[in-house]
C-alpha positions in Angstrom: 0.0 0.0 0.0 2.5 2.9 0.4 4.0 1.7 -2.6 0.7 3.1 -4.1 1.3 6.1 -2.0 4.7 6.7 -2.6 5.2 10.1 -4.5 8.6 10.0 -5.6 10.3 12.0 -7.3 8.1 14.7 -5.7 8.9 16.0 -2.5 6.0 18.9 -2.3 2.9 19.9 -4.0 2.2 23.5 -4.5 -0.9 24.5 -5.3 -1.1 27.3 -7.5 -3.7 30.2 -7.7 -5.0 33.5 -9.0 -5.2 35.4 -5.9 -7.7 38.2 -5.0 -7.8 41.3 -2.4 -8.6 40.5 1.0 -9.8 44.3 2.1 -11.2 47.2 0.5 -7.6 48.7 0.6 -6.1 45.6 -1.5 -8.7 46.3 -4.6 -6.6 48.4 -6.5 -3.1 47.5 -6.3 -4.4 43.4 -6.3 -5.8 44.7 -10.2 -2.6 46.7 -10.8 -0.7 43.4 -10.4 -3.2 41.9 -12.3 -3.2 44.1 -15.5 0.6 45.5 -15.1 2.2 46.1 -18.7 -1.1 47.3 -20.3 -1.6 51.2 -18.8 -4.7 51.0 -17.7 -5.1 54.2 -15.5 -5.8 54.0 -11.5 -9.1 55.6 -11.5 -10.8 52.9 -14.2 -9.5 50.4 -12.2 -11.1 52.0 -9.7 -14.2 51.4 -11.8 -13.9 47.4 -12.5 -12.8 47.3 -8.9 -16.6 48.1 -8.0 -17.7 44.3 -8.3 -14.8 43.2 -5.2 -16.3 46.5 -3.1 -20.0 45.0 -3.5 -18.2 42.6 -1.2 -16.3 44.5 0.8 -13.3 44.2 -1.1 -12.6 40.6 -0.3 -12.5 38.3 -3.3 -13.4 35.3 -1.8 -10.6 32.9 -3.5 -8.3 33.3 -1.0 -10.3 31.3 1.7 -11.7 29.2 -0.6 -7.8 27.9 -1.5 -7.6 27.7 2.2 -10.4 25.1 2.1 -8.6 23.6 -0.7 -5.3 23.2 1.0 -7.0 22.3 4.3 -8.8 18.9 2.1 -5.6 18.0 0.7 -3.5 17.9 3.5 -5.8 15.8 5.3 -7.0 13.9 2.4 -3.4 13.1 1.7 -2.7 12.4 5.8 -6.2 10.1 5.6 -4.5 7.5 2.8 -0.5 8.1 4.0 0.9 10.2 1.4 3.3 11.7 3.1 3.7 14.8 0.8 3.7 18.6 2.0 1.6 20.9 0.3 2.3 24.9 -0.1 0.3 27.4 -1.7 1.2 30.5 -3.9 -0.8 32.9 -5.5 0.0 34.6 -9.2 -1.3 37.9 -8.1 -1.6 38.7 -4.6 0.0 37.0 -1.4 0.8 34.7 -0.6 3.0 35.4 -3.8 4.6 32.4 -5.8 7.9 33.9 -5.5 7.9 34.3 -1.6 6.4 30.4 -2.0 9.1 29.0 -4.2 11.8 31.1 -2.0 10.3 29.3 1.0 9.9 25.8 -0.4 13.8 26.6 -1.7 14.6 27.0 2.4 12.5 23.7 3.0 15.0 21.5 0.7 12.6 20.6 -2.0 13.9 20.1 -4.8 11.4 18.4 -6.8 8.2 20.1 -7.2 4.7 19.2 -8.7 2.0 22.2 -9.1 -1.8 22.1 -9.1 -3.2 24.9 -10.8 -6.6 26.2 -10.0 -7.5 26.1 -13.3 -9.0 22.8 -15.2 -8.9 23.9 -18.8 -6.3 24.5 -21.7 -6.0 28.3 -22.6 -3.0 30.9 -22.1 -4.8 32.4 -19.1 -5.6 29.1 -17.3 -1.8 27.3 -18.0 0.5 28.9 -20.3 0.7 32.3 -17.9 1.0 30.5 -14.4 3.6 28.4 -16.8 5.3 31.9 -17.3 5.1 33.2 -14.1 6.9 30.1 -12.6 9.5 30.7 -14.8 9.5 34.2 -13.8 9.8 33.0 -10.0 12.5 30.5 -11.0 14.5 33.5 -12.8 14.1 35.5 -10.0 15.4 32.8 -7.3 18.4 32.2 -9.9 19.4 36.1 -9.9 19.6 35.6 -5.8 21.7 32.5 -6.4 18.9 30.2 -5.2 19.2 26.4 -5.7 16.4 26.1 -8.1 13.9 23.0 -7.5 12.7 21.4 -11.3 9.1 22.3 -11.5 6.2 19.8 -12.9 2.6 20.9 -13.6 -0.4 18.5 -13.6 -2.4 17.7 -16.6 -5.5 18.9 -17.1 -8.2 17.4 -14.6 -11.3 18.5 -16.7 -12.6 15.2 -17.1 -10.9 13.3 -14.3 -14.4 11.7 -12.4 -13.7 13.5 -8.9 -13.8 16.9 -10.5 -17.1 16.0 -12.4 -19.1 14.3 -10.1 -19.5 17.3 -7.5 -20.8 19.2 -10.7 -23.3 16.8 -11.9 -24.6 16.5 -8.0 -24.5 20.4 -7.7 -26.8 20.1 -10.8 -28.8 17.9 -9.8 -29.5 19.5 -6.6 -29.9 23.0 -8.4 -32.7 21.4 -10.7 -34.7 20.0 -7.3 -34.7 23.6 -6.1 -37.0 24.6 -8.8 -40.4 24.4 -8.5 -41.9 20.9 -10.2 -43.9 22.8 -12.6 -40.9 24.0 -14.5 -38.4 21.3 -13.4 -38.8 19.2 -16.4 -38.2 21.3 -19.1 -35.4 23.0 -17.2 -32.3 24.4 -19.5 -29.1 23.7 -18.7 -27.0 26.9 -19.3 -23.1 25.7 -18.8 -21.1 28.5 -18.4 -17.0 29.4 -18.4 -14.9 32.2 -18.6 -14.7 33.8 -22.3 -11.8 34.6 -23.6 -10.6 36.4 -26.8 -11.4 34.3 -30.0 -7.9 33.8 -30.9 -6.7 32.7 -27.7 -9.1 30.6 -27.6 -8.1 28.9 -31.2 -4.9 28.6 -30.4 -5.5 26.8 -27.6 -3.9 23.6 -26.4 -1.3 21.4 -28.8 -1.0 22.7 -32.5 -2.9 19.9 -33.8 -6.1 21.0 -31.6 -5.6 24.5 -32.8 -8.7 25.8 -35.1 -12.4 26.6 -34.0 -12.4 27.4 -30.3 -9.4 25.1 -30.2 -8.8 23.2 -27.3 -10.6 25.1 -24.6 -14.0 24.7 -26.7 -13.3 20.9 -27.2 -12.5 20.2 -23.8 -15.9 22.4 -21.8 -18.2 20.9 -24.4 -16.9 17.4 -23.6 -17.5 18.4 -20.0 -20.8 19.5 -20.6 -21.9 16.2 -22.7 -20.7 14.1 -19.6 -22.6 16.1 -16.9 -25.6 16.6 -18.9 -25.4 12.7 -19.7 -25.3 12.1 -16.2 -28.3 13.9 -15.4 -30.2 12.0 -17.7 -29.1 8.8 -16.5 -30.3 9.7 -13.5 -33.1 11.7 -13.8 -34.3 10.2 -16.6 -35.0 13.6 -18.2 -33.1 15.2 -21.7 -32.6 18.9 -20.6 -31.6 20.6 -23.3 -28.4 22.7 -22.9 -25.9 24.8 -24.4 -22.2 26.1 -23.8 -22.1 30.1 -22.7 -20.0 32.5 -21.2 -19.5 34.9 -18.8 -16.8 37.5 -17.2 -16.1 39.2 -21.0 -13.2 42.0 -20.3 -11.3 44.1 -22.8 -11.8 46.1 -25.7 -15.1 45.6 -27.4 -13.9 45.5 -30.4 -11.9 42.5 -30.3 -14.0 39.3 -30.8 -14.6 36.8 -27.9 -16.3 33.7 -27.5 -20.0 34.3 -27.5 -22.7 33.5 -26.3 -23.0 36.0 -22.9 -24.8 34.0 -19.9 -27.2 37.5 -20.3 -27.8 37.6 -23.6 -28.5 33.4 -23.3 -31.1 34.5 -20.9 -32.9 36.7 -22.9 -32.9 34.5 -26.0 -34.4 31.6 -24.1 -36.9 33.6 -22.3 -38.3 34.4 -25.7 -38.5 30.9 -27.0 -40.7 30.6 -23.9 -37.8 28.0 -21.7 -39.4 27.8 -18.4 -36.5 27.5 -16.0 -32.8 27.5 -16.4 -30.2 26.2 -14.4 -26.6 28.1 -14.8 -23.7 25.5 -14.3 -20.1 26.9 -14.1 -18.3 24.2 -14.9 -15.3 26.7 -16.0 -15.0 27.5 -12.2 -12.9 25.2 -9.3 -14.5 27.6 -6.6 -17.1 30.3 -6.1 -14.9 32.9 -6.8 -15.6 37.1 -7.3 -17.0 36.1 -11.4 -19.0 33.6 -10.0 -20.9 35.2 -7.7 -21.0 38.9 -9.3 -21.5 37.6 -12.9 -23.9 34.6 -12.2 -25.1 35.2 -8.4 -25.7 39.0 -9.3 -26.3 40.1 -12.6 -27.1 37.3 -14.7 -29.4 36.8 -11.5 -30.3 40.0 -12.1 -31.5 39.4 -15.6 -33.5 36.7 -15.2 -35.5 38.3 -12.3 -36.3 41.1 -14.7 -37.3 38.3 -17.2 -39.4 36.9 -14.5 -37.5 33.6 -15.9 -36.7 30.9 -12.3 -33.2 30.6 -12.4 -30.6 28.6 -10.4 -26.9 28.4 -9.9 -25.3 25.3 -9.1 -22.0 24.9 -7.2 -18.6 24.6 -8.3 -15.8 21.6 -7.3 -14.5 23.7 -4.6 -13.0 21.8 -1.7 -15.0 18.5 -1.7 -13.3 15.6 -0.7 -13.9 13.7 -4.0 -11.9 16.6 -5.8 -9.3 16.7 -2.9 -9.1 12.6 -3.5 -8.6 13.3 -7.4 -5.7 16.0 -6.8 -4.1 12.7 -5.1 -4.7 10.6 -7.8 -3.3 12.6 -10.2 -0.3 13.0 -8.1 0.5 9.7 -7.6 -0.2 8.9 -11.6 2.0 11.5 -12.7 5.0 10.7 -10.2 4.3 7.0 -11.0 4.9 8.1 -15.1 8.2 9.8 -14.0 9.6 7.6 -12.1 8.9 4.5 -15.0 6.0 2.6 -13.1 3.2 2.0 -15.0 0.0 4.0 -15.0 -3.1 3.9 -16.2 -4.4 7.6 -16.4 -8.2 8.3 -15.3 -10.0 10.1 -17.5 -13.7 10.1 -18.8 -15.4 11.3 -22.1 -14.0 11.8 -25.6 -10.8 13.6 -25.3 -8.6 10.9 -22.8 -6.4 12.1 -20.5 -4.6 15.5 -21.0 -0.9 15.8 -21.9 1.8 15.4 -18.7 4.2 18.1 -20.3 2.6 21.1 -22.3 4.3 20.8 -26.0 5.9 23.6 -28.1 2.7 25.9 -29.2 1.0 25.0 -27.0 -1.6 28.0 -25.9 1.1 30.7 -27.6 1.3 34.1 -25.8 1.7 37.3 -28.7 4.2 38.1 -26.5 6.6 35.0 -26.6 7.8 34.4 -23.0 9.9 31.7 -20.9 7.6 29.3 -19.5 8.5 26.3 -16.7 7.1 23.1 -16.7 6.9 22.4 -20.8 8.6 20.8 -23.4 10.3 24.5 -23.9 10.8 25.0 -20.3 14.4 27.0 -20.0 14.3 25.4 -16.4 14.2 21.5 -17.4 
């Protein structure tokens, strides 16, 4: 049994996360770090920072990783994987680099990162990808001993990250009243992103049409809405949306908006809609000011019922697949053999992110890829 459990070469997991401000002071410089290079003046991001104070300031990712962390940790004590976990945030503390330096002081030398992101895009891998690599630069200019740096794949359509979803939905669609249960849409939303990051999205070969990050929500979407069939017994119709939409308007993202989705199937007389993110890990700021809030919003104003069902967050199936995936990937690089766990159309997601994969416009170093400077 610890055989099973044994995650060499890894001697730490770090898990790996956006960040958000944690007081009404932190709103602006948290979105200064988040949009530095592109000029944006202090008072408009005064403006976008409007949605954090609606909450007081506090994004509430930052506890919700501390949930995370807390169901790892005893998830992995639970089954005897004896493997510390650390947490670092791309954009506000605790910052990656002050995490790496730390973990650097620890003596690991070998680590494996779990991004808070499920999905192929430059947003949700290629930039944490570069921003380890900036961390690693930075601990090399103080004349750190650098530790080699892994990512996992892509958990999309690993079983413990969908099952919470399709139970979240399930539970939604028994919160609406009978009469409109059974014809019930299923609106599953993500994050858009601009249309040609989105094409050029995962490997070259899946580049095209929405590219990899379309393939791979749609597959999720198939699964969960074949689950609740199976279950149910009922074929809800549904469709792929999005939600969050930033930047310029008149560069093309991916369409439809979760509002705009509303509206249309309010006029083609749908009687209840339930909005599923499965683009989210947690109930972070977008979920609950873009879904809780205004698409909320909307469909009050349509007089349309409308519920939101949870994200992954911390449950304990999702915490139990984080292990798996540990233990499959440091089975893979140590030579043991290893039978991936994945469900749906696509198989499991590549170990090591290839050379175009999810291209920035700006070429940059990025860790833990076939092009890694820091192999």
């Amino acid at each position: 049994m610890r055989d099973a459990l044994d995650a060499t070469p890894y001697d730490a997991l770090l898990l790996l996360s956006f960040g958000g401000p944690e007081g009404p002071d932190d709103v602006v410089p948290f979105l200064e770090n988040v949009t530095r290079g592109r000029g944006i003046p202090k008072e408009r991001l005064k403006e976008v920072g409007q949605h954090y104070f609606l909450f007081g300031g506090v994004s509430p990712i930052n506890d919700q990783n501390r949930a995370l962390l807390d169901a790892l940790r005893k998830d992995f004590a639970e089954h005897g994987l004896d493997l510390p976990v650390y947490w670092g945030n791309r954009n506000w503390g605790p910052y990656l680099t002050d995490t790496l330096r730390e973990m650097v002081a620890d003596g690991r030398r070998r680590v494996l990162v779990l991004a808070t992101s499920a999905y192929a895009s430059y947003s949700g891998c290629r930039q944490y990808r570069e921003d380890l690599a900036g961390a690693l630069a930075t601990l090399e200019g103080e004349d750190l001993e650098l530790p080699r740096i892994d990512k996992l794949r892509h958990y999309f359509n690993h079983p413990g990250f969908l099952e919470p979803m399709i139970e979240g939905l399930l539970k939604s669609l028994a919160e609406l009243p009978e009469d409109v249960r059974a014809g019930a849409h299923l609106a599953f939303t993500t994050h858009s992103i601009p249309d040609a990051s989105a094409d050029t999205s995962g490997p070259v070969e899946d580049h095209g049409d929405g590219g990899a990050y379309v393939k791979q929500h749609l597959d999720v979407a198939r699964l969960v809405a074949d689950a609740v069939r199976e279950r149910t017994g009922i074929d809800h119709p549904w469709e792929l949306v999005y939600q969050s939409r930033s930047g310029a308007p008149h560069i093309p993202w991916l369409e439809p908006d979760i509002c705009d989705h509303l509206e249309e199937l309010h006029g083609a007389g749908v009687p209840a809609v339930v909005m599923a993110p499965i683009g989210f890990v947690s109930d972070h700021m977008e979920v609950l000011y873009d879904l809780d809030t205004e698409a909320t919003a909307k469909a009050e104003e349509l007089g349309l019922p409308v519920r939101r069902s949870a994200t992954v967050g911390a449950d304990p199936r999702f915490a139990a697949a984080i292990r798996e995936l540990v233990l499959e990937r440091a089975a893979a690089e140590s030579g043991r053999a290893v039978t991936p766990c994945a469900l749906g159309a696509l198989g499991p997601s590549h170990n090591l992110c290839p050379v175009g994969c999810c291209p920035a416009r700006a070429p940059k170093p990025a860790a833990a890829g076939t092009d890694s400077p820091y192999a």
